[in-house]
N, C-alpha and C positions, 0 to 999 in steps of 0.2 A: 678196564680189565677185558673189557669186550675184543680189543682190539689185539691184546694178546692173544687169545684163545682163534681170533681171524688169523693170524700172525703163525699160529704155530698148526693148524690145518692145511695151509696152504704153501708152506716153507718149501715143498720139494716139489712145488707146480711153479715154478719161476715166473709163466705167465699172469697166472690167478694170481700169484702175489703181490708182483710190480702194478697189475689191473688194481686190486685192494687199496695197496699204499698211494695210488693216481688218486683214485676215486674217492678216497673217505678221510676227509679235511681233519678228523682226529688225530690219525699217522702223524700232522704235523705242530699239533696242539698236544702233545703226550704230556700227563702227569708227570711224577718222579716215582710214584712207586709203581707204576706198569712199565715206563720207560726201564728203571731197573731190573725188571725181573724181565722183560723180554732180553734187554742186554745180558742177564744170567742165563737164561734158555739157549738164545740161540749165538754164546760168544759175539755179539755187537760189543762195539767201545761207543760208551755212550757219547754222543753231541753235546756242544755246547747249549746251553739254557738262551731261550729267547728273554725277549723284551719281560715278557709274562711270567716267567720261569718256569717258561713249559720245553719241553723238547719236541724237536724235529725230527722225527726217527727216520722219515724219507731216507737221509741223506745216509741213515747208519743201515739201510736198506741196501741202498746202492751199492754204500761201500764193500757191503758183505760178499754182494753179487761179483762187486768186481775183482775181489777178491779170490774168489772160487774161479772165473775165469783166467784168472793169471797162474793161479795152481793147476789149472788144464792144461796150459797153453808149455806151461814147464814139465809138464807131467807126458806130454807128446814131445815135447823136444828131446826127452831122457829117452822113451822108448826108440824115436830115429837112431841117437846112438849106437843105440843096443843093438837094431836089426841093422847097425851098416851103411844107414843110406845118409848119416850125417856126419862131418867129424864135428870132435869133440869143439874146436874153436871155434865153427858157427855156431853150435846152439849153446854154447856159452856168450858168446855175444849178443842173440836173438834175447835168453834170458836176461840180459843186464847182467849179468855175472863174469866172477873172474873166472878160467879155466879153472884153477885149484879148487874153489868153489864149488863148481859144476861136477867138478871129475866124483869131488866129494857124495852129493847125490849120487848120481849115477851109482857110485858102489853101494851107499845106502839102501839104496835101489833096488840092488841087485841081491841085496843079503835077505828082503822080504817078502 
């Protein structure tokens, strides 16, 4: 339980967190019901179960992270759009998406 309440102190310091989950070998031994409810707090899709049937939440760390990085990274490509400095079929491309796709955001976008 320990590790959730490290876990959810430190969620919006990316450093201090990725340092947490390095440094403290439980991150990768997690129970099932801390592994759960951190996956309840903070949207994780929980990991597959080790040998032990414990979980590795590292990786569901990671994932999160890389996760939010890729909603940056599409969330800058929308605004180039907007102000002009991209067309639409590069950063529909840079996104991995199809233009129809893209165009979609963007209006999404634009309506909030």
């Amino acid at each position: 339980m320990r590790e959730l309440f490290t876990f959810l102190n430190r969620r919006n310091d990316g450093e201090k967190l990725r340092e947490a989950v390095r440094n403290d070998i439980s991150f990768s031994q997690m129970d099932r019901e801390t592994a759960e409810l951190m996956s309840e707090f903070a949207s994780l899709e929980l990991p597959k179960k080790n040998k032990e049937g414990e979980y590795d939440m590292c990786k569901a760390v990671e994932e999160l992270k890389e996760e939010g990085r890729e909603e940056g990274r599409v969330e800058m490509l929308v605004s180039l759009v907007k102000d002009g400095l991209l067309n639409i079929e590069e950063a529909a491309k840079r996104a991995h998406m199809t233009v129809t796709d893209f165009e979609k955001l963007v209006n999404t976008s634009e309506s909030n």
